[in-house]
Every structure is written in C-alpha cells, then in structure tokens.
C-alpha positions in Angstrom: 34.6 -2.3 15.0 34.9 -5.9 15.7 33.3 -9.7 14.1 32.3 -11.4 17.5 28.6 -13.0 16.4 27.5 -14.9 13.7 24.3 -15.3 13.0 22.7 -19.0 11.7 19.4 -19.7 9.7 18.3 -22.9 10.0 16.3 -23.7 7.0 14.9 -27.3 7.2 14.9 -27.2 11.0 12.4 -24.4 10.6 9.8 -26.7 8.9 9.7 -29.0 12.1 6.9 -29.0 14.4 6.6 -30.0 17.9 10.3 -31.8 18.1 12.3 -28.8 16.8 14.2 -28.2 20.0 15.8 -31.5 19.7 17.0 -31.1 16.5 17.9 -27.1 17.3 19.8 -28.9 20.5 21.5 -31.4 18.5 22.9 -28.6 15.9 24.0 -26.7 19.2 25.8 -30.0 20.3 27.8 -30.8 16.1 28.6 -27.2 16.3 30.1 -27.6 20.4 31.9 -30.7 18.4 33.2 -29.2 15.4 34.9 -26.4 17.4 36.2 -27.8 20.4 39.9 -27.2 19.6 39.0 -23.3 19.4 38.4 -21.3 22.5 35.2 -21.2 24.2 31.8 -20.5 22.0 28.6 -18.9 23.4 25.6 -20.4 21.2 22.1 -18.7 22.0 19.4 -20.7 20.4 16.6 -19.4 19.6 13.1 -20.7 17.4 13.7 -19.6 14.4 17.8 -18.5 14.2 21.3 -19.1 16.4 23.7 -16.9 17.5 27.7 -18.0 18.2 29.4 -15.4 19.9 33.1 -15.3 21.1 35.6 -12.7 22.5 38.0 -13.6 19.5 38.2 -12.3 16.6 40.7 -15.5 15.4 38.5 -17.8 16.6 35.5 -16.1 14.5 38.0 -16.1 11.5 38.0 -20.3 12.0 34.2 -20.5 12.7 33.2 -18.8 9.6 35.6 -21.1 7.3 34.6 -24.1 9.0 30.7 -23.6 9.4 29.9 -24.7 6.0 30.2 -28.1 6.5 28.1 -28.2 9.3 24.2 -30.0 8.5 21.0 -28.3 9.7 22.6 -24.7 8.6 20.7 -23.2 6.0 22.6 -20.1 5.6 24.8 -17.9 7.9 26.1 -14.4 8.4 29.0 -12.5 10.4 28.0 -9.8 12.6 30.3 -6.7 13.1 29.8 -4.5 16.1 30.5 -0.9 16.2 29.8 2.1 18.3 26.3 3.8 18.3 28.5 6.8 16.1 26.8 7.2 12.4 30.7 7.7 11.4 31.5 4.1 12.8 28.8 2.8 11.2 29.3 4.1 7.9 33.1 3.0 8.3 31.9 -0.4 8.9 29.2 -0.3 6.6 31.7 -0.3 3.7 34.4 -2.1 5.0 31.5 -5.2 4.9 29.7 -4.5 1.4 33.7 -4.1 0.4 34.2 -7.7 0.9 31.2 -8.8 -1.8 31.2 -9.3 -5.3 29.7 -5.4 -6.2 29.6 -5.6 -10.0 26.4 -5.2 -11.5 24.4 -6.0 -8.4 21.5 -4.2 -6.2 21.6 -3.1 -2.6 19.4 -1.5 -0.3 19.9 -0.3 3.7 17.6 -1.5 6.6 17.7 -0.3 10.2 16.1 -1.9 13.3 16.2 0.7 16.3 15.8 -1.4 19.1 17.4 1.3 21.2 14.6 4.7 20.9 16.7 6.7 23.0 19.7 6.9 20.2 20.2 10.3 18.9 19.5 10.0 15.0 15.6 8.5 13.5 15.7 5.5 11.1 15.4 7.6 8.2 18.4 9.8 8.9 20.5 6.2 9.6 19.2 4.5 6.5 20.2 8.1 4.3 23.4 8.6 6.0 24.8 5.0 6.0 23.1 4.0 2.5 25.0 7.0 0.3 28.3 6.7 2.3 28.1 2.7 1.1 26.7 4.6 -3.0 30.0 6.8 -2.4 32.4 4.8 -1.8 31.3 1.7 -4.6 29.1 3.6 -7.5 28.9 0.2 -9.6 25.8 -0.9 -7.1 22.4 0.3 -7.5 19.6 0.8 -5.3 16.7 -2.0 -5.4 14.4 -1.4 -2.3 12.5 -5.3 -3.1 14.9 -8.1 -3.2 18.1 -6.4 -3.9 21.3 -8.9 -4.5 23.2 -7.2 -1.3 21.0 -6.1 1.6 22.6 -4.5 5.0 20.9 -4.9 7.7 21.7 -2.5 10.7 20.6 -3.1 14.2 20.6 -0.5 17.0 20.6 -1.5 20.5 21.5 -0.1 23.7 25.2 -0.2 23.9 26.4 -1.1 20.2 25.6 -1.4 16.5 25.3 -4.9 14.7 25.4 -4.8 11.1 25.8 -7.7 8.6 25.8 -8.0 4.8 27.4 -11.0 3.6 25.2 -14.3 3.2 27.4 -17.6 3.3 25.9 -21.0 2.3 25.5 -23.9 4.6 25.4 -27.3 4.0 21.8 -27.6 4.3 20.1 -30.8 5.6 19.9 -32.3 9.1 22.1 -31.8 11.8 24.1 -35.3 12.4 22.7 -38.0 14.6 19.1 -36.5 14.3 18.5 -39.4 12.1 20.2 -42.4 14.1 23.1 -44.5 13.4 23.8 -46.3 10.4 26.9 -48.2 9.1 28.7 -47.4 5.9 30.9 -50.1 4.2 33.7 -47.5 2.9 35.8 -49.6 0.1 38.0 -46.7 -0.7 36.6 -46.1 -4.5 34.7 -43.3 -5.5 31.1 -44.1 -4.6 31.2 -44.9 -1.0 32.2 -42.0 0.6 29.7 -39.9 -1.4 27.2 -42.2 -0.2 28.7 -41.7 3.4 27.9 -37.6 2.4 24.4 -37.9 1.3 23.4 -39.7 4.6 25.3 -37.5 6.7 23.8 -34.9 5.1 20.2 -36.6 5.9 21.1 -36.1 9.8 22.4 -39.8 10.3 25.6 -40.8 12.2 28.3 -43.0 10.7 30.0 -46.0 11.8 32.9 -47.3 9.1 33.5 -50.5 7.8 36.2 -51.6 5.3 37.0 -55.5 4.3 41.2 -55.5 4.5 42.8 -58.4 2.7 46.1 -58.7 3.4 49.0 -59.5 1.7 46.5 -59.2 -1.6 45.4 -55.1 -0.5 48.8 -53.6 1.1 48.9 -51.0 3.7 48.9 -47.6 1.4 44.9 -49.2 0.5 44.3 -48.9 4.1 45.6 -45.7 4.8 43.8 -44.1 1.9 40.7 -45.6 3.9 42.0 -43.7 7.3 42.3 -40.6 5.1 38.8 -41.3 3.8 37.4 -42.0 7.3 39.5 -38.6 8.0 37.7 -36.5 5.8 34.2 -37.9 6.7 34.5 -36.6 10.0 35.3 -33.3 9.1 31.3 -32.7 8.9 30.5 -32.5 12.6 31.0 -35.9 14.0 33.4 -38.4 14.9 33.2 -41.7 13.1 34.8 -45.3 14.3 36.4 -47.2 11.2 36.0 -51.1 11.9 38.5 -53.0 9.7 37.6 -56.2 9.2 40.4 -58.9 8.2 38.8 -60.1 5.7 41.4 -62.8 3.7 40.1 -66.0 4.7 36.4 -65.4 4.2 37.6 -64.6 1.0 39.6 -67.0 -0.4 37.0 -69.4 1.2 34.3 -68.1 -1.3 37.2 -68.7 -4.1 37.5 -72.3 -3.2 34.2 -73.0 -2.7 32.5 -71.1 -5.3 32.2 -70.8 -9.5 34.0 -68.3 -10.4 31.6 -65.8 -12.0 29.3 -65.5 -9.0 32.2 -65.2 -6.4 31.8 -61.6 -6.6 27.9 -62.0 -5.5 28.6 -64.5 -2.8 31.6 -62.4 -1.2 29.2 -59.0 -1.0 26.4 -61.3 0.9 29.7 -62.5 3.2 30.5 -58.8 4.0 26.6 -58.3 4.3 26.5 -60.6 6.5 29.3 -59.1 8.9 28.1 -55.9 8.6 25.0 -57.5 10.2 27.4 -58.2 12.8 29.1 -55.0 13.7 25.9 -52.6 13.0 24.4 -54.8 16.2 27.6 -54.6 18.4 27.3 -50.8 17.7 23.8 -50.1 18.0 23.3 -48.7 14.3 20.2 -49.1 12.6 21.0 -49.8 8.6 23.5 -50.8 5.9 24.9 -48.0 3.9 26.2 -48.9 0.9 27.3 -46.8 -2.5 26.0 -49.0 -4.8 24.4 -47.6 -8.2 22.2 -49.4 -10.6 23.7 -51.1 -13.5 27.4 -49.2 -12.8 28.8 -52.9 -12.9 28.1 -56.7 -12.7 27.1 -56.9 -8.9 24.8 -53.8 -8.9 22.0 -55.2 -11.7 19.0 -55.9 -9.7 19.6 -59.7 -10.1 22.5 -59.0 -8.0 20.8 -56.8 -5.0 18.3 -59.5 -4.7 20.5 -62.4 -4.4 22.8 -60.3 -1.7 19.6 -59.0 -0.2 18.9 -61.9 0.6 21.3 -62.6 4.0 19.9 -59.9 5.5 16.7 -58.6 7.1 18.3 -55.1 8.0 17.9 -52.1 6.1 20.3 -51.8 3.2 20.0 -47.7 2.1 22.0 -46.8 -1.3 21.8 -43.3 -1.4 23.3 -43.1 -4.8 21.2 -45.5 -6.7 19.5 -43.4 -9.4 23.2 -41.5 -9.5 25.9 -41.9 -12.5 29.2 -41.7 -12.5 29.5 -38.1 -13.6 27.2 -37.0 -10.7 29.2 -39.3 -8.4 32.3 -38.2 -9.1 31.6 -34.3 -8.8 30.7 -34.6 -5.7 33.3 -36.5 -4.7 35.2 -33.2 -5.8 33.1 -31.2 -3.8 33.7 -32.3 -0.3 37.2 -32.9 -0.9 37.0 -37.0 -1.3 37.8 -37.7 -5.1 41.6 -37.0 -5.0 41.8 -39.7 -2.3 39.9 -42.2 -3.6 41.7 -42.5 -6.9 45.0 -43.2 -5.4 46.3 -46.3 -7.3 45.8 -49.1 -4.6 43.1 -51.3 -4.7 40.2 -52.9 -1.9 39.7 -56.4 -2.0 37.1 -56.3 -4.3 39.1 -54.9 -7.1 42.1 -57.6 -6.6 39.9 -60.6 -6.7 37.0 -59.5 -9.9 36.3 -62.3 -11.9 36.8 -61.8 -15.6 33.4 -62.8 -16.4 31.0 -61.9 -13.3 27.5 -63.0 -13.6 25.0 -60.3 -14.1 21.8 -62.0 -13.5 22.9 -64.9 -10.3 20.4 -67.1 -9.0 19.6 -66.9 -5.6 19.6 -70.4 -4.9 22.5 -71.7 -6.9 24.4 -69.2 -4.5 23.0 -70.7 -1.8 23.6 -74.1 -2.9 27.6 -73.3 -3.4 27.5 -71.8 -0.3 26.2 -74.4 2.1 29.2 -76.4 2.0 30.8 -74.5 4.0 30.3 -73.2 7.6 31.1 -69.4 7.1 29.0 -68.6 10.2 32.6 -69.4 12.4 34.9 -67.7 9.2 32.2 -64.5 10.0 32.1 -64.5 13.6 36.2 -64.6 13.6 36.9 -61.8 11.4 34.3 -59.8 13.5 36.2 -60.7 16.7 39.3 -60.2 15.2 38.0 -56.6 13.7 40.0 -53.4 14.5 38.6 -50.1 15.9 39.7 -46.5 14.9 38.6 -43.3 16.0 38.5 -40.6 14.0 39.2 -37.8 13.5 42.4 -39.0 14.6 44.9 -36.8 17.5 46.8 -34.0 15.5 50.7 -35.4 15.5 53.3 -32.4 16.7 55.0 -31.7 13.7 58.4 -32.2 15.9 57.0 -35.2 17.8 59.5 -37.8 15.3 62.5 -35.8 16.1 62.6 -35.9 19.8 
C-alpha cells in the first residue's frame, strides 16, 4: 500500500471553452515551478482532471502540503495503491477513512472495475470493503446520496486506487493566465492582500516598493523582502524593484503645501510605476487602496492621482474594510510581517492634516515648478532588482 498519485479537480478551468488547454498547460507549468526542488513529478493532464504521480512517497508527503496554494485547483485528493487482494484493500480502506474527521458524518463505498477479469463482482467489493470500513469506525453511517465521506475504489489491471479524503485548493486561475501586472508593495497590511486577490485572479506579479533612506531603515526593507518572500510562495517567482525614492520625496516637501504632499507624492510613485511596468512588460497598476480607509483614498484623492496616468490602476480591495483585510492577511501568512514596527516612506512623512478632497489643478500648479520628469527617470535608473523567492542559505554557510 503506497500514496504515489494525486488526483486534481480543476474547478474554474472546467468552465473554459475553446482556450482551456492553455490554461490546463499553464497549471501544469506553476505546479513544474512550485516543486522543482523535489524530485521528478509526472503530471498527466487530462480535460476535465490532473494526475501527479511520483516514485516517492516523501515527495508526495511535500506535494500534498504544498498544493493548496497553488491557483486554478479546485480541490485535490491522494491516491493510495494496493494489490488487487480484497484483504489489501480493506486494510487500506481504513487506514484512509482513519485519517478523516468520522464523528457524526455519512459514508458510502463506490467501485469502478476497469479490470473485468478480477476475481470478485462490484457488489461483493462494495459489501466487503464498505462493512470492514462500518467495523472498524461504528460512529459513521451509511448515506448512499451525498454522503459527507465517499471512497471511491478503482480496479485496474495491475493495482487498486482508492481515495477518500478531499483537500481544498486555492481556487481561481492558475498564475500568469491573466498577464503581468505590477504591485506597489509598501509593507502595511493592504498591499500584499491586494498582491493575493490578483494572484489569485491568474495574474503575474512584478514588486515595487518606494525606499527612503536614512528616513525608512533597513529592517522596513527587509520586512518587504520577507513580504516579497511570502508572495512567491503561490506558484511564481516575483522581481521586487526598489526604488530609491528620498529625493523625489523631499522635492514634493519643498515644493508643495503641506496637506496635499501626501496626494502629490502617490502621483510621483504613479508616475514611476508607469516607468517600470513598461521596462517589464506588465500590463496594470496594482495598488491596495480601500475607499475612505484614510485621507488619500477618498475619491477626491484617486482622481487627482489618477490623473498622471493613462494605465490601468486595479485596487482589488476597494469595497474591503479593515477587518476583511486584515483576516486575510492572517490567512496566507502575511499579517505577522506586515505589522512589524518599521515604517515605509509614507508613514514617516504623513502630514498632520492631509487634504481629503485636493484639487486636481492646484496639484498641478505646485507641481510644475519643478522638473520631476529627471528626479523620476533617475530613481528608475538607479532602481534595484530582486528575485524571489530568494536561494535557500546553508544553515553552516556563516561558519565556514
């Protein structure tokens, strides 16, 4: 009795018509990604499901843990094969159902004999393996019509291939199915969920953060690596760009009044994001922006930044609050990080008294005395690039 195969539902991916191979061939390729410090996977697509097989039962062990985070899976299941014995199959049978949550819930047997020639009929299968399971765990009961457990037994030619156990994907679409985007990650709560959502929505991120040195320190920008880090654990790599960012901003401090600095440094940053999402090819401006949450997300505000750019600006999280935000920044593992005590350049330099309601062309106006076309184009020349996930370090590799 070994787990070798796990089989993948794809949900979504099933409700696509003529271009469903590419998106079944992109999942293939995030899954190729997401596992290619493990041995060597087999993955049989098919048109409606996927199959991942490997000789090792380790590697399965690392598969099934890490599959949930995969996009385009709708659900998955391991697959344990035994001999074509009924004795094996009932020993399997409840070492499977064993691993469930049994109280109070409904179960039923079905059998697929794809092999005719093997000794015992459905019905003597279904009897023989169903009350061994009843035996050995009496709290279940038997609900032939959507029953809460159902195991599913497969005969074919050489082996049996039973599963029982439905684990949840991540739903959605698998990532870079829907193009390239590029998320300005701050390090606060909001981004990186935004960053999720879109991932989630089959679209591949490229990372930019605004570092303002000496007034952010280097334990803000690591908690951004750590927040890049944790975005690539979904089934891509991502490249953070970090733009130095000091001089554009203490520009906008000179030059402008000081309650519509705040409005007139996110059109700056809009305006190298513009930048960098054409050097790398993407396609919008993420941002985790949320109605109303403070002074530079009224609508007044998103106009007036709108403004500098003709590019798609997508904010994910706009009908969110905070409370929704910050659960799932729980969820996948984010929220820890981005409450670390060090703040972005957008924290430090918060007027007390930011303008809710800017005009657009008093901005403007404050603006034009400067020419922050050359402050832009230097901090996007000057901009550094980070891939990550990042190498593993060797846990001796300081002591040598």
């Amino acid at each position: 009795m070994k787990t070798n195969q796990i089989l993948v539902r794809y949900g979504e991916l099933s409700t696509k018509g003529k271009n469903r191979s590419s998106f079944i061939g992109r999942l293939r390729d995030n899954i190729h990604h997401t596992f290619s410090d493990l041995g060597k996977l087999q993955i049989k697509a098919e048109r409606d499901r996927m199959f991942i097989n490997s000789d090792s039962e380790e590697d399965m062990e690392k598969v099934i843990a890490r599959l949930p985070k995969v996009f385009g899976i709708q659900s998955f299941s391991p697959v344990t094969e035994t001999e074509l014995s009924l004795e094996e199959m009932q020993t399997a049978a409840v070492a499977l159902v064993g691993k469930m949550e049994l109280q109070g819930k409904s179960f039923k047997v079905s059998v697929r004999r794809a092999n005719k020639d093997f000794e015992l009929q459905k019905p003597e299968i279904l009897h023989g393996i169903g009350s061994h399971v009843l035996r050995a765990y009496p709290e279940l009961s038997v609900q032939m019509k959507n029953p809460d457990i159902e195991l599913k037994v497969e005969i074919r030619d050489k082996a049996a291939y039973m599963t029982a156990e439905v684990i949840k994907g991540a739903g959605g679409l698998p990532i870079g199915a829907g193009g390239k985007a590029l998320l300005m990650l701050s390090g606060g709560l909001d981004s990186p969920v935004a960053g999720y959502h879109m991932l989630k929505r089959g679209v591949r991120l490229e990372l930019i953060h605004f570092f303002s040195p000496p007034f952010t320190n280097e334990r803000a920008k690591e908690k951004v690596f750590d927040l890049a880090e944790k975005l690539s654990e979904f089934g891509s790599s991502v490249n953070l760009h970090i733009i130095p960012f000091t001089k554009l901003q203490q520009e906008v401090h000179k030059q402008v009044p000081d309650n519509i600095t705040m409005t007139s440094t996110r059109r700056m940053m809009m305006r190298v994001a513009d930048k960098v999402l054409e050097a790398t090819d993407s396609k919008a401006i993420i941002t985790g922006e949320s109605l109303g949450q403070v002074a530079s997300q009224t609508l007044e505000s998103l106009y007036a930044i709108n403004a500098v750019t003709n590019t798609p600006v997508l904010r994910p999280l706009i009908s969110s609050d905070k409370l929704e935000i910050i659960e799932t920044a729980m969820q996948i593992g984010t929220h820890d990080i981005s409450i670390r005590p060090y703040e972005d350049c957008c924290t430090i330099f918060t007027p007390a008294n930011p303008k809710t309601k800017p005009k657009l062309d008093k901005v403007e106006y404050y603006e034009g005395f400067v020419a922050f076309e050359e402050l832009i184009q230097e901090a996007v020349d000057e901009r550094e690039i980070i891939k990550f996930p990042r190498p593993k370090k060797d846990e001796f590799e300081d002591i040598l």
